[in-house]
N, C-alpha and C positions, 0 to 999 in steps of 0.2 A: 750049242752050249759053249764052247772055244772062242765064238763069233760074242757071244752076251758076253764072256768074261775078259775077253779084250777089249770091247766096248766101254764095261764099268773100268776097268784099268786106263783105258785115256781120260776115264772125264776124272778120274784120279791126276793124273798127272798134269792137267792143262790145267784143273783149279789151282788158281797161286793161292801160295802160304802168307800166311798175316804174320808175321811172327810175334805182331806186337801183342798179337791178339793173343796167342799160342803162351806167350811168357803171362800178358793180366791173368787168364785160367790157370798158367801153370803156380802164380804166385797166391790165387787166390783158395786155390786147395791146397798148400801150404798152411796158409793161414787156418784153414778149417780145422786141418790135421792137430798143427797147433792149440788153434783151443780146446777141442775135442782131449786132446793130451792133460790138460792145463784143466780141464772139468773131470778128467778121470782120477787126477793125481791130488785135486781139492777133493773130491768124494771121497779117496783111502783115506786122508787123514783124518776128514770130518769122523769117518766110520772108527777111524783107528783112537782117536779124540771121545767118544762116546762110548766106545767098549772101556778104555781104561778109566773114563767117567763112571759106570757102571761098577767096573772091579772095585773101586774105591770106596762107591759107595756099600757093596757088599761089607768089605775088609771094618768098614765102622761100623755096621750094626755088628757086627762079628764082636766087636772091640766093646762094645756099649754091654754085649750079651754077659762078655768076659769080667767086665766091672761088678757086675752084680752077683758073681757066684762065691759061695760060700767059703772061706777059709778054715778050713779044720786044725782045731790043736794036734800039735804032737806029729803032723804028717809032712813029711819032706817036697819042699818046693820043688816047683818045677825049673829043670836047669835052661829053659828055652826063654829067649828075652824078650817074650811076649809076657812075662808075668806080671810087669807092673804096668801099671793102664795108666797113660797120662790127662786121656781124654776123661776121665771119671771125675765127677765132680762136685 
């Protein structure tokens, strides 16, 4: 066992280093890492872009509901300034 693993340890050591080779891998999983970064931080915003697209469009039918309700005589506004709907029309 001692005799095999001194064996794989020489042919470890006589293989010469490429270095050039060592740095194109090292540079080229760099670059992965990078895009891979660069596709995960385009995906938050897309998601992030599409949720507040959504809230939005909730907040208007909300606002369109609001246009259409009844104002009764004699009862006290509401102090919140959502009361007047600009979008009504």
């Amino acid at each position: 066992m001692l005799q095999s693993i001194e064996k794989r340890l020489q042919k470890i050591e006589d293989k010469p280093v490429d270095f050039k080779d060592l740095h194109q891998r090292l540079e080229n999983k760099v670059d992965q890492l990078s895009q891979t970064r660069n596709n995960i931080a385009s995906d938050v915003v897309i998601e992030t872009i599409h949720s507040k697209l959504h809230e939005d469009e909730i907040e208007k039918e909300e606002i369109q509901k609001r246009c259409k309700n009844v104002i009764v005589f004699g009862l006290n506004e509401s102090a919140s300034g959502d009361a007047a709907c600009e979008d009504c029309g």
